[in-house]
Backbone as a printed PyTorch tensor [residue, N CA C, xyz], in Angstrom:
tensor([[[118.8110, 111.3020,  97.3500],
         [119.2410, 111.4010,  98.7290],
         [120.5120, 110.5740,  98.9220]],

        [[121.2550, 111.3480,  99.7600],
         [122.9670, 110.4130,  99.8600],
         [123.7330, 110.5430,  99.1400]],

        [[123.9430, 111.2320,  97.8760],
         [124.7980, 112.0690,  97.1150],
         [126.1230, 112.4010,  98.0200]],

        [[127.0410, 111.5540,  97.4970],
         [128.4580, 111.9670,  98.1450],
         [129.0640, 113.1360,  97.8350]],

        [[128.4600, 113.9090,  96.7890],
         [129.0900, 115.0220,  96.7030],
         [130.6770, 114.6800,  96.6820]],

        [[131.3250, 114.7030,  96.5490],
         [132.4950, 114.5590,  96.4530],
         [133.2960, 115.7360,  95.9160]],

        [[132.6350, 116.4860,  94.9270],
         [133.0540, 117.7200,  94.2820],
         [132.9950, 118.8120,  94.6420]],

        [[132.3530, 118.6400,  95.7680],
         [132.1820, 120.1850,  97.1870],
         [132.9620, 120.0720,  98.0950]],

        [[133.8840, 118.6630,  97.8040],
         [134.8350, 118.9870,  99.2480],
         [133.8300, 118.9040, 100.7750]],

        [[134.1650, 119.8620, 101.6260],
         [133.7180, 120.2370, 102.8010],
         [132.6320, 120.2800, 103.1870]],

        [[132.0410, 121.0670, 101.8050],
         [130.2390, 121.0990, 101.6470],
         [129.4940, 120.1730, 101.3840]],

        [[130.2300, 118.9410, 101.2620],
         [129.7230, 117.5790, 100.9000],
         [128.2340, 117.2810, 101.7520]],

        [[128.4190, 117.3400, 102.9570],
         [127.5070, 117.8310, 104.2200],
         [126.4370, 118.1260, 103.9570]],

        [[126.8390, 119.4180, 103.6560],
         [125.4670, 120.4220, 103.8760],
         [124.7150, 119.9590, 102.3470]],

        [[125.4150, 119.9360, 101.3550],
         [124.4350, 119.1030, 100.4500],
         [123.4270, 118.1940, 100.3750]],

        [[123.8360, 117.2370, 101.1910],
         [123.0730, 116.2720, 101.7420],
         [121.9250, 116.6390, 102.7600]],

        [[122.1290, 117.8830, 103.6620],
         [121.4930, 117.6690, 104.4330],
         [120.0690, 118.8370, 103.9590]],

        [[120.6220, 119.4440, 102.8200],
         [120.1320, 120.4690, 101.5390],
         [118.5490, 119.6780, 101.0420]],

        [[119.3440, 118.3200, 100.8620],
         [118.5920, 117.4680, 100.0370],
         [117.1050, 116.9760, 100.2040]],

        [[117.2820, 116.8420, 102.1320],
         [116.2040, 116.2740, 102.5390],
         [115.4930, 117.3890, 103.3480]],

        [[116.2600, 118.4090, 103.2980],
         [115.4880, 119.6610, 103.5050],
         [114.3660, 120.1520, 102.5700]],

        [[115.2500, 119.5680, 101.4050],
         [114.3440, 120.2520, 100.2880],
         [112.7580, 119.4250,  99.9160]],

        [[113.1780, 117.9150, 100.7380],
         [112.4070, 116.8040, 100.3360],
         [111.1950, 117.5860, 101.6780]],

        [[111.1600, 117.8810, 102.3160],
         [110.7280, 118.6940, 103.5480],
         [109.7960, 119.4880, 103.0400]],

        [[110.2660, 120.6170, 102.0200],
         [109.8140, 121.8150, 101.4260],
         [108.6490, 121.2340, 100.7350]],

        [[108.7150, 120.1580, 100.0090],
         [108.2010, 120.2600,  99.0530],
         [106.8130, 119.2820,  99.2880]],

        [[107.1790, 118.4420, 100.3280],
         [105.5550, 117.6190, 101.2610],
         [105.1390, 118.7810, 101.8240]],

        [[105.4340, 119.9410, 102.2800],
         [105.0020, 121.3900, 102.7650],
         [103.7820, 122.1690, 102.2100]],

        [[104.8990, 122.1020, 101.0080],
         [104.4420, 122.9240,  99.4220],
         [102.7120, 121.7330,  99.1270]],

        [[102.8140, 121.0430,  98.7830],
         [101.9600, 119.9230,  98.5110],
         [100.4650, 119.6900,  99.7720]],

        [[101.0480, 119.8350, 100.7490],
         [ 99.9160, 119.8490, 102.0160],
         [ 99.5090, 121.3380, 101.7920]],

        [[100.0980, 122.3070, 101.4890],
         [ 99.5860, 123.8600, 101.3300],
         [ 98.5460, 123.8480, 100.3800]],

        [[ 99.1070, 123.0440,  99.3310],
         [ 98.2490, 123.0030,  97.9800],
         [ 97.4120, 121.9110,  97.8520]],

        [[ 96.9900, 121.1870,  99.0140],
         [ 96.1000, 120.5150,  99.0400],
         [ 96.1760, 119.2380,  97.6850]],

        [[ 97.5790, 118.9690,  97.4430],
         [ 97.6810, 118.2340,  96.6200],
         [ 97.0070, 116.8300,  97.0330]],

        [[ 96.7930, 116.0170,  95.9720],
         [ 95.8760, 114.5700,  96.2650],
         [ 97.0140, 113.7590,  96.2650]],

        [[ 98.2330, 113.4660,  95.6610],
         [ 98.9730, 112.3630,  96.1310],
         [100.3940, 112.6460,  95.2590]],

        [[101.3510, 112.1820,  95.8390],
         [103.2150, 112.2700,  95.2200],
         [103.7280, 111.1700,  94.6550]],

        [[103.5380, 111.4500,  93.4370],
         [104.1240, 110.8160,  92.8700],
         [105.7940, 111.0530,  92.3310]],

        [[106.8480, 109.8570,  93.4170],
         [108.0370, 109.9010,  93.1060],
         [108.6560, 108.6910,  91.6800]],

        [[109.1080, 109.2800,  90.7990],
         [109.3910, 108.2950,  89.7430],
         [110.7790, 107.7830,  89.4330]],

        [[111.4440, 107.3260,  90.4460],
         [112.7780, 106.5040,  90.7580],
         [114.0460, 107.3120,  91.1850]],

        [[115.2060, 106.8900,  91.6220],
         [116.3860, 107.8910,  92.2970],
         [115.9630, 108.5140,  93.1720]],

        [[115.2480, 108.3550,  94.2050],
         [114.9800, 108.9050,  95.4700],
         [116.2630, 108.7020,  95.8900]],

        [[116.7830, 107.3560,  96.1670],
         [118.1330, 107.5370,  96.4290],
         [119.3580, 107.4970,  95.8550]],

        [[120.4030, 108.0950,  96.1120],
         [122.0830, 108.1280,  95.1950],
         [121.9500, 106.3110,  94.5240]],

        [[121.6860, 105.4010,  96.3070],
         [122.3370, 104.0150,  95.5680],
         [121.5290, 103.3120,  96.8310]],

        [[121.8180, 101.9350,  96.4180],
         [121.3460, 101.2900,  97.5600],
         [122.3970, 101.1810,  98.5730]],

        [[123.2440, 101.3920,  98.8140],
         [124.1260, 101.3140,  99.5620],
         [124.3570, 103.0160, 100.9080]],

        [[122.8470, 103.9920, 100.2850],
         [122.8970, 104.9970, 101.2480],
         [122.8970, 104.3520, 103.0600]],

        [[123.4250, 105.1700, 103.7770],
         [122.7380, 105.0630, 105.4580],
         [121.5120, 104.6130, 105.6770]],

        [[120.9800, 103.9110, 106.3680],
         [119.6010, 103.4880, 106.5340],
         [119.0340, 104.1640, 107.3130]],

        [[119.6930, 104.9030, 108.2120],
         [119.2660, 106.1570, 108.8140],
         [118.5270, 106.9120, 108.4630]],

        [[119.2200, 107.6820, 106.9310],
         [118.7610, 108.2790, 106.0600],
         [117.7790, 107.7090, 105.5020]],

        [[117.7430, 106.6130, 104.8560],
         [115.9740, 105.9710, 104.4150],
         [114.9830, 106.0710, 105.3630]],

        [[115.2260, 105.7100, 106.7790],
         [114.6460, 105.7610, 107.3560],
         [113.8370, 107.5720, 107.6010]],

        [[114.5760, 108.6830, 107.5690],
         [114.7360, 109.4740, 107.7280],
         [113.7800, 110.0540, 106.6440]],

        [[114.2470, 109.7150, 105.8040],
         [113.2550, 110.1770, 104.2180],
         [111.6430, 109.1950, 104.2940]],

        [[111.7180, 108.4590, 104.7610],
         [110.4220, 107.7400, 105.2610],
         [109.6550, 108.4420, 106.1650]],

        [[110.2560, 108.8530, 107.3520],
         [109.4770, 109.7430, 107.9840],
         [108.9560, 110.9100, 107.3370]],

        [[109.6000, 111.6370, 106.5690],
         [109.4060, 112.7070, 105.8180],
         [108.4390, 112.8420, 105.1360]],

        [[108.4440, 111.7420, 104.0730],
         [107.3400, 111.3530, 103.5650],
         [106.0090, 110.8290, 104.0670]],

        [[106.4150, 110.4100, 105.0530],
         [104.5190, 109.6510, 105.7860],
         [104.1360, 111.0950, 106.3860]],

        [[104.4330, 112.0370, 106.2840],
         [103.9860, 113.5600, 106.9930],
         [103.2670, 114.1170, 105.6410]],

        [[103.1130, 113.4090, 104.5320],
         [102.2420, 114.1470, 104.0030],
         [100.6680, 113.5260, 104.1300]],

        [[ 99.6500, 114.7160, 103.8260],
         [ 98.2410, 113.3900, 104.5790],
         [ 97.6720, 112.2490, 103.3930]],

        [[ 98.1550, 112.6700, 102.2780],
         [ 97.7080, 111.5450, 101.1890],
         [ 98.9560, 110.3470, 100.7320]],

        [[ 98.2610, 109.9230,  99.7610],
         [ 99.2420, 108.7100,  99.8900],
         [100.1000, 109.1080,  98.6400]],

        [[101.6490, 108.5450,  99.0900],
         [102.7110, 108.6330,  97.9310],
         [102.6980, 107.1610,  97.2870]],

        [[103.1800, 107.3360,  95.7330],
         [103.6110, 106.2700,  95.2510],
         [105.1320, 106.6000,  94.5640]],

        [[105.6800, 105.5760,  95.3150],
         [106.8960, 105.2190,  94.4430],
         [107.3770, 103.9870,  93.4810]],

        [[108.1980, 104.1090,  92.2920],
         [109.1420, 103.2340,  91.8100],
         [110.5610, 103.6780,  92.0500]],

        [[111.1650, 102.4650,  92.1540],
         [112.6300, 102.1430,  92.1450],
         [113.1860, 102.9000,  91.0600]],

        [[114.4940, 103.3990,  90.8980],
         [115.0430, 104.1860,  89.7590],
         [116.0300, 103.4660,  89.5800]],

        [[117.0440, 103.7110,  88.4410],
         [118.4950, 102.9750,  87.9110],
         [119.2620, 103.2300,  89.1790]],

        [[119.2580, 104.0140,  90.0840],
         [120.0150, 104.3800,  91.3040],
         [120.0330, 103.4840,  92.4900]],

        [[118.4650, 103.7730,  92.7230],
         [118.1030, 102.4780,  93.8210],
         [116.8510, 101.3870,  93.5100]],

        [[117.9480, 100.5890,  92.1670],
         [116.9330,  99.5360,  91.3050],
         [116.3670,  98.6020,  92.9010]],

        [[114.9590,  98.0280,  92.3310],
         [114.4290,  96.7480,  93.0840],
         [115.4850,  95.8140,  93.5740]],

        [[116.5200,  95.5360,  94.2000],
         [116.8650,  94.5680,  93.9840],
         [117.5490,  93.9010,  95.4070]],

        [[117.9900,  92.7840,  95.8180],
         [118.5470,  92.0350,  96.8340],
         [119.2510,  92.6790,  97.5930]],

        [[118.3720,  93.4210,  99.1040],
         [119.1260,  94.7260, 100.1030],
         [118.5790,  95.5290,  99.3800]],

        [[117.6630,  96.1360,  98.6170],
         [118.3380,  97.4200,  98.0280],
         [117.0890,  98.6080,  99.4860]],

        [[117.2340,  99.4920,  98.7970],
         [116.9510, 100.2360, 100.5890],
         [114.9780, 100.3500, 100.7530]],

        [[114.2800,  99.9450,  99.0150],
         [113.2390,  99.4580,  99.6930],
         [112.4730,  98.1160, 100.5530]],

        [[113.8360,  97.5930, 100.9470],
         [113.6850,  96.3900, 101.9490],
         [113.7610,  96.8360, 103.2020]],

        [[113.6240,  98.2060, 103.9230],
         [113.6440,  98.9630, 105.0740],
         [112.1960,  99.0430, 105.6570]],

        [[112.6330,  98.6030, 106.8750],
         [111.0670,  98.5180, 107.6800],
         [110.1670,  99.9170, 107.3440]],

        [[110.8450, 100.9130, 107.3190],
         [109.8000, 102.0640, 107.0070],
         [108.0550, 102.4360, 106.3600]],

        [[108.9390, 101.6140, 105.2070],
         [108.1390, 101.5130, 104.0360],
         [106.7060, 100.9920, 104.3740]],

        [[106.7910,  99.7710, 104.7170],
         [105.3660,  99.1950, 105.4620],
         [105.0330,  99.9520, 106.6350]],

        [[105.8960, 100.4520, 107.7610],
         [105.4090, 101.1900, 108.9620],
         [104.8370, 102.4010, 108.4550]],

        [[104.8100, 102.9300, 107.0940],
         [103.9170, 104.2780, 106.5340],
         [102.7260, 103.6500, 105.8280]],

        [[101.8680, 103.9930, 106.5350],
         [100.7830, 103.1100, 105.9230],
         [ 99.9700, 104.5890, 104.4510]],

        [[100.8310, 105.4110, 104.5780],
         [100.8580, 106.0690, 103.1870],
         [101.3160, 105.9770, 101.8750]],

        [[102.2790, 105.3040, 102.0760],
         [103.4490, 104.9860, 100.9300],
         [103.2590, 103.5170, 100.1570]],

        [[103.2880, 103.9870,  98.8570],
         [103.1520, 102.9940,  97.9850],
         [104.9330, 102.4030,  97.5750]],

        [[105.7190, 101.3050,  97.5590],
         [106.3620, 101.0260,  96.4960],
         [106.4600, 100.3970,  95.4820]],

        [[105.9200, 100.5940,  94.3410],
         [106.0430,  99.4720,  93.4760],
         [106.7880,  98.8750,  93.1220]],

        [[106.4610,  97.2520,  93.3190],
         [107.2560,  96.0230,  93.1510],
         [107.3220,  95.4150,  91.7070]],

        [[105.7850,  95.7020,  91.4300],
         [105.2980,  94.7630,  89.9360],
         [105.2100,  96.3140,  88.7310]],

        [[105.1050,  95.4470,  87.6960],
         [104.5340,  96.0850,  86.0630],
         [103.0780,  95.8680,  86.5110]],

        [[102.4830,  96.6350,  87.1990],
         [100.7610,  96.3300,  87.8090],
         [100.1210,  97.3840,  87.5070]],

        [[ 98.8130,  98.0040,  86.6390],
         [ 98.5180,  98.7840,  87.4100],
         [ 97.3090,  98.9790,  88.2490]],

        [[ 97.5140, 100.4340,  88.5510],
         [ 96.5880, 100.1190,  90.2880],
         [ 95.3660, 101.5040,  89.6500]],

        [[ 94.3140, 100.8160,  89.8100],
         [ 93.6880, 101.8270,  89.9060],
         [ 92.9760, 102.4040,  91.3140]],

        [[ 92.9390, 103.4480,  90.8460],
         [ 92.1900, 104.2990,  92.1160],
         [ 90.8620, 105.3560,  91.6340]],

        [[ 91.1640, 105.9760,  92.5210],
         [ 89.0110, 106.6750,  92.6820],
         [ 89.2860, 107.8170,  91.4840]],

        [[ 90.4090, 108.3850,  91.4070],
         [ 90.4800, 109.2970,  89.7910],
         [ 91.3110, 109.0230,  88.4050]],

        [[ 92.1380, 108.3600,  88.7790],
         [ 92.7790, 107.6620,  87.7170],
         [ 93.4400, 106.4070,  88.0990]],

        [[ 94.3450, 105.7820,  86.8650],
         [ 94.9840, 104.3460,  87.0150],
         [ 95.9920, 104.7710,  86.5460]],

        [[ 97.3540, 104.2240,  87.7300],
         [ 98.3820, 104.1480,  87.9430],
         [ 99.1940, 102.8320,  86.7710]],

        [[ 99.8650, 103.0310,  86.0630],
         [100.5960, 102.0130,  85.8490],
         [102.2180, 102.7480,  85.4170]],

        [[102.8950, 101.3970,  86.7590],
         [104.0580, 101.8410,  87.5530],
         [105.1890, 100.8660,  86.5220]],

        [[106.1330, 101.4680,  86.5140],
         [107.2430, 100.5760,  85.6950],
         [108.6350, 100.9780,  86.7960]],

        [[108.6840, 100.3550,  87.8730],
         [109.7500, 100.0000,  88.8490],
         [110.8840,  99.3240,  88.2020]],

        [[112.1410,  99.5230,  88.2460],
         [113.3280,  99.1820,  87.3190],
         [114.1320,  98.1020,  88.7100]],

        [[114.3390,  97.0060,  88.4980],
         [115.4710,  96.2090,  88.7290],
         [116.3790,  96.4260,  88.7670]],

        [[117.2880,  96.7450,  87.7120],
         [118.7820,  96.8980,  87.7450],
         [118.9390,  98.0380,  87.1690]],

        [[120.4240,  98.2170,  87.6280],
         [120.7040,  99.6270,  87.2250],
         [121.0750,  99.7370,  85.4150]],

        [[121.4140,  99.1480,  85.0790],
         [121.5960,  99.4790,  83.5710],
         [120.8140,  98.3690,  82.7780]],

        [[120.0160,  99.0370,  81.6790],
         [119.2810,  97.7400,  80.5710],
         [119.1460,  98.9660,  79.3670]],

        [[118.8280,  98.0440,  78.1510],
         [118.5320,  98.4380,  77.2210],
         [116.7820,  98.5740,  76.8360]],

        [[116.2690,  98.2330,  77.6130],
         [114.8570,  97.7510,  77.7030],
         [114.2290,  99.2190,  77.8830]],

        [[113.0350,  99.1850,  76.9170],
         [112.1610,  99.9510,  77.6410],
         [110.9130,  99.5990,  78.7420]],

        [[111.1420, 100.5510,  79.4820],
         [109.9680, 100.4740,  81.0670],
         [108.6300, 100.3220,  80.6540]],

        [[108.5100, 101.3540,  79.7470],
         [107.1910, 101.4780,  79.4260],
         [106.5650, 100.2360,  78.5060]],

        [[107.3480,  99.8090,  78.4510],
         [106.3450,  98.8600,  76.8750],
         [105.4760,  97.9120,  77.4250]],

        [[105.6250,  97.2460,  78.8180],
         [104.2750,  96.4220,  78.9940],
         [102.9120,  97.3180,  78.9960]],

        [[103.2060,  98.5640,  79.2000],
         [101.8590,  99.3690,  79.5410],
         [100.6840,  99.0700,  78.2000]],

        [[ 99.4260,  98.8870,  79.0450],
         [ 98.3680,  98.6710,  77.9230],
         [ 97.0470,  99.6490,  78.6180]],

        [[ 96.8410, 100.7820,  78.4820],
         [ 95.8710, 101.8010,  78.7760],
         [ 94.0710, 101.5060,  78.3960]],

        [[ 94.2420, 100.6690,  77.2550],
         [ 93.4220,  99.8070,  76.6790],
         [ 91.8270,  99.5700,  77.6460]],

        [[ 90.7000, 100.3230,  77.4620],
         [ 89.9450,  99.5800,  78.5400],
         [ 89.8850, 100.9870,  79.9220]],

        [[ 90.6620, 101.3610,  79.9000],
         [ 91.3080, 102.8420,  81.2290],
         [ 89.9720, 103.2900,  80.5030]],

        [[ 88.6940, 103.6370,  81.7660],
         [ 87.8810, 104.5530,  82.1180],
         [ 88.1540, 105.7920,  82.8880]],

        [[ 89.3510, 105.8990,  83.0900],
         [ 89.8950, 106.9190,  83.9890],
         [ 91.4520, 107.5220,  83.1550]],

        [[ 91.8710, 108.7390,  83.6980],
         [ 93.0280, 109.1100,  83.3280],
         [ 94.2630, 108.2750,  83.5560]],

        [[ 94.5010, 107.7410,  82.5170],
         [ 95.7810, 106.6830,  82.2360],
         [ 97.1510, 107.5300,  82.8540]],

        [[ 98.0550, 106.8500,  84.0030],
         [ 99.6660, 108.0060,  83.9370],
         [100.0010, 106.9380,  84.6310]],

        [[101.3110, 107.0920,  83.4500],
         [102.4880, 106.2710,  84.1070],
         [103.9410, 106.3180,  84.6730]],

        [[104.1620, 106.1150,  85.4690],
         [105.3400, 106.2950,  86.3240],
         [106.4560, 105.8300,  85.9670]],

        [[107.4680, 106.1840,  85.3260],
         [108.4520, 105.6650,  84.2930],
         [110.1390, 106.4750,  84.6160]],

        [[110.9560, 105.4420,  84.4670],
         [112.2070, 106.0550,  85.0800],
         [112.8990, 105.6020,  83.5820]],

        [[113.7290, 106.5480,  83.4040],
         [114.5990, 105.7900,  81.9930],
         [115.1870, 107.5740,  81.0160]],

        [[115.2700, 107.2280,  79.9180],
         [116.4140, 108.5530,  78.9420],
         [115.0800, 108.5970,  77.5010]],

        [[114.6320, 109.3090,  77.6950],
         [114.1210, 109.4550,  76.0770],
         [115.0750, 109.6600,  74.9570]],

        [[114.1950, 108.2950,  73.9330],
         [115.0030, 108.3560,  72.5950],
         [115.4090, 109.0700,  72.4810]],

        [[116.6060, 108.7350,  71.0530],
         [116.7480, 110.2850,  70.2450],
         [118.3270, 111.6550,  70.9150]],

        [[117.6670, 111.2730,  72.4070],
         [118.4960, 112.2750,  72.7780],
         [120.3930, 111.8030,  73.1110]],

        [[121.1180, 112.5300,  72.5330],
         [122.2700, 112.2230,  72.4890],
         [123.0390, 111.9800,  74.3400]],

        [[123.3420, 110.7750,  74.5960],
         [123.7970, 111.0670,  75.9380],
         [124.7120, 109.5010,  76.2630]],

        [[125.0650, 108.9860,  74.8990],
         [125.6140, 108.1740,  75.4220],
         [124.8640, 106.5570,  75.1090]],

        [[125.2160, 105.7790,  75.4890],
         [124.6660, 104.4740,  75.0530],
         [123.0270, 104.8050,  76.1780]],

        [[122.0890, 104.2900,  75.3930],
         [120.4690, 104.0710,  75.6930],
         [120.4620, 103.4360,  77.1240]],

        [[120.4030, 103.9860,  78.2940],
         [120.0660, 103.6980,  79.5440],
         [118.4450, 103.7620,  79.5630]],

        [[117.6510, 102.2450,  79.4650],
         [115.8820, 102.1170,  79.7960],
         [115.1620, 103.2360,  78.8770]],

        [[115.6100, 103.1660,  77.6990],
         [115.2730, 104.1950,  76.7720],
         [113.4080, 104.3150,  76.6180]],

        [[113.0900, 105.4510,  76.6770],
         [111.7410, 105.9180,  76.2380],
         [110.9660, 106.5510,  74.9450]],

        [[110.8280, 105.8060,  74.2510],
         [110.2370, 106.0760,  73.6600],
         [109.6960, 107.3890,  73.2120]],

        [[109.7600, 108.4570,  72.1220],
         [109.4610, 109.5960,  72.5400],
         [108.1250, 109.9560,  72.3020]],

        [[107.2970, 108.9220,  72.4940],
         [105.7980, 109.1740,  71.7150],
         [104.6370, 108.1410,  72.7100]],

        [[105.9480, 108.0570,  73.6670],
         [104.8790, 106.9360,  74.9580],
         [103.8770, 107.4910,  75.6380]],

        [[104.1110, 109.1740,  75.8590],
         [103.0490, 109.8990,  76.3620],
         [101.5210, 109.7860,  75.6950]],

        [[102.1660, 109.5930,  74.4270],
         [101.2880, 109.9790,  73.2770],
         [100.6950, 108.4550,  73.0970]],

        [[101.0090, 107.4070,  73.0300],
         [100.3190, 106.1680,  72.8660],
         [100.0230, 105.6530,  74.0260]],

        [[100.0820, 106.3900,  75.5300],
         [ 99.2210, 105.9350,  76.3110],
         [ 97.7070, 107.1140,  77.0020]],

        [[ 98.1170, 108.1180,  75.8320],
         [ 97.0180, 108.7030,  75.6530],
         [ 95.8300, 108.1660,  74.6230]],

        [[ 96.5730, 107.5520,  73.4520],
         [ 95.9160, 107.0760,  72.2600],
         [ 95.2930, 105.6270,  72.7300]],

        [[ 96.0830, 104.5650,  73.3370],
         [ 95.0660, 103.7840,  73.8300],
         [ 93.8840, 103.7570,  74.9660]],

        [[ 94.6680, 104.7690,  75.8610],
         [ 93.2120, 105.0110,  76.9330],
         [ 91.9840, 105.6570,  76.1960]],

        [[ 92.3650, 106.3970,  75.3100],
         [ 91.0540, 107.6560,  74.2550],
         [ 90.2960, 106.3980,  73.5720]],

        [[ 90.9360, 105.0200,  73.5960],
         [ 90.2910, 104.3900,  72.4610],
         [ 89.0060, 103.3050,  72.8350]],

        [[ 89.1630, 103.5370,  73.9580],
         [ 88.4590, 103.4330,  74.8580],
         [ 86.6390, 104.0230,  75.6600]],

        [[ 87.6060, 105.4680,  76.0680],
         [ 86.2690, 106.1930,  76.2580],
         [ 86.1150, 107.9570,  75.6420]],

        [[ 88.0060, 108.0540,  75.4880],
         [ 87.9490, 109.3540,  74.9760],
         [ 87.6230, 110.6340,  75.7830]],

        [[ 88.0670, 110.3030,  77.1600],
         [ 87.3500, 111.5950,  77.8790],
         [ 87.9870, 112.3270,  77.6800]],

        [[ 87.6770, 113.7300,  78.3900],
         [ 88.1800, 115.0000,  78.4540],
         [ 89.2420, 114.4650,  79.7350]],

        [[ 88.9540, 114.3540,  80.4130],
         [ 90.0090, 114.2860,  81.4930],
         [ 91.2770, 113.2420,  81.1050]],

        [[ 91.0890, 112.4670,  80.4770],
         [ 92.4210, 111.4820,  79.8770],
         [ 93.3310, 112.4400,  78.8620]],

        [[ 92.2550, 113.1320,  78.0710],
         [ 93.3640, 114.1680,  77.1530],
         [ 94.5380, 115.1600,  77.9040]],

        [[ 93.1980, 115.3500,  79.2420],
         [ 94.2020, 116.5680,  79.6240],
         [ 95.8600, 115.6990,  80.2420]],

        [[ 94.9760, 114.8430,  81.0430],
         [ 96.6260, 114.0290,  81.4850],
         [ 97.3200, 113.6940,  80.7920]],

        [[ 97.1670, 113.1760,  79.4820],
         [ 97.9470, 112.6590,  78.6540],
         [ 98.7440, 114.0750,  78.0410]],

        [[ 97.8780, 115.5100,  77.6970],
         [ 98.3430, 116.3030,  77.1990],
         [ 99.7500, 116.5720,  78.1250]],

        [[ 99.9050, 116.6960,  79.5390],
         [100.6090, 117.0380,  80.5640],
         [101.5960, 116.0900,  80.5320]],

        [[101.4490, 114.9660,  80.1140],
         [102.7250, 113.9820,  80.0580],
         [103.6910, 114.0450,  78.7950]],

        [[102.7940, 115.0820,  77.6130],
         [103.3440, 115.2970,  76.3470],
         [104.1390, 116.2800,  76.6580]],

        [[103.4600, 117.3970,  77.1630],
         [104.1980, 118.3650,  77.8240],
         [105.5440, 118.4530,  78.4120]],

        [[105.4690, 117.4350,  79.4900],
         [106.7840, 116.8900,  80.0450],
         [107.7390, 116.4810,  79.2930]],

        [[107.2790, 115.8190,  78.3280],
         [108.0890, 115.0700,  77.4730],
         [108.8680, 116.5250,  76.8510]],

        [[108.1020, 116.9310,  75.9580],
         [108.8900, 118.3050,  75.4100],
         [109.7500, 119.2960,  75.5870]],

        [[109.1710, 119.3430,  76.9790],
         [109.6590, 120.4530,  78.0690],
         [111.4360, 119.8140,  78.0210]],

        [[111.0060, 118.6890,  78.6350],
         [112.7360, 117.5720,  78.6960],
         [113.8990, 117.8610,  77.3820]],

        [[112.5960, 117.5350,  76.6960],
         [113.6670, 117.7230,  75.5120],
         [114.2160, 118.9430,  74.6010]],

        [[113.8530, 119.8370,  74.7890],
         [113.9870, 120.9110,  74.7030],
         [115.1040, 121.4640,  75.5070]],

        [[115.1070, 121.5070,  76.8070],
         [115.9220, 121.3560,  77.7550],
         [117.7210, 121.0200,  77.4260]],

        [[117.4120, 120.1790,  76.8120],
         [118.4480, 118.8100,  76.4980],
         [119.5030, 119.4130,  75.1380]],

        [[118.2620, 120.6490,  74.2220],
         [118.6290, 120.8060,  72.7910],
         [119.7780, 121.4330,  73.3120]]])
């Protein structure tokens, strides 16, 4: 959200206003489908330096769905001093999660563990405090960053390309359910899908 567009010229505008239309569509799409909760995984916004209007604006948007969202911070709009999850919104939606900490949270079907990014550029990976270890429930983690491997330039919060896969392998080691495979299978999925994409 807040994309200056700059490369549309005129349409700079309507891009923007595209954006949170689309953010509209898709809490729509989700209340239709009786989805259980949204998970956003960082760059909600261009930068911290968007309109607060607009945060504010995308806050409302979001507390209109009836379950609860969780967010992390992205390389865009890292955690950090001002950055736009310091906007009253956030607490006035008593739906919305942001994660602050490397915590995770469990809940009534699975456990959340969130890797919220600080600053905009590191070499670090997000994922590596994660320990699934012990997870009686479907392990998924919320992770902003570039999977290994893939050519794009110096390693921006690089991922690992097998993190799906070892936070499937430590939650299984555990209890091994059927329902941890399938999530974990879906995060492998993703992973592939990406990279493939990318070839």
């Amino acid at each position: 959200m807040g994309m200056r567009a700059e490369s549309v010229g005129k349409m700079a505008e309507r891009v923007r206003e595209e954006r949170l239309a689309a953010a509209q569509r898709v809490v729509q799409a989700a209340r239709d489908h009786n989805v259980e909760m949204l998970l956003l995984t960082g760059d909600v916004f261009e930068d911290n330096a968007v309109d607060r209007l607009l945060v504010r604006k995308v806050g409302e948007v979001l507390r209109r769905f009836p379950g609860p969202v969780y967010i992390i911070p992205g390389n865009h709009d890292p955690l950090s001093p001002g950055s736009v999850w310091e906007h009253s919104v956030w607490e006035e939606a008593g739906n919305i999660t942001v994660f602050r900490k490397n915590e995770p949270l469990e809940l009534d079907t699975c456990v959340l563990f969130p890797c919220p990014l600080r600053e905009k550029y590191s070499s670090k990976d997000p994922t590596a405090w994660i320990n699934a270890r012990g997870a009686t429930k479907p392990a998924i983690g919320l992770a902003h960053g570039n999977v290994e491997g893939i050519s794009i330039g110096e390693p921006d919060y690089p991922i690992p390309r097998d993190a799906a896969q070892k936070l499937r392998a430590l939650a299984s080691q555990s209890s091994g359910t059927d329902q941890q495979a399938v999530a974990s299978q879906a995060l492998l999925q993703l992973f592939d899908l990406y990279e493939r994409s990318r070839a």
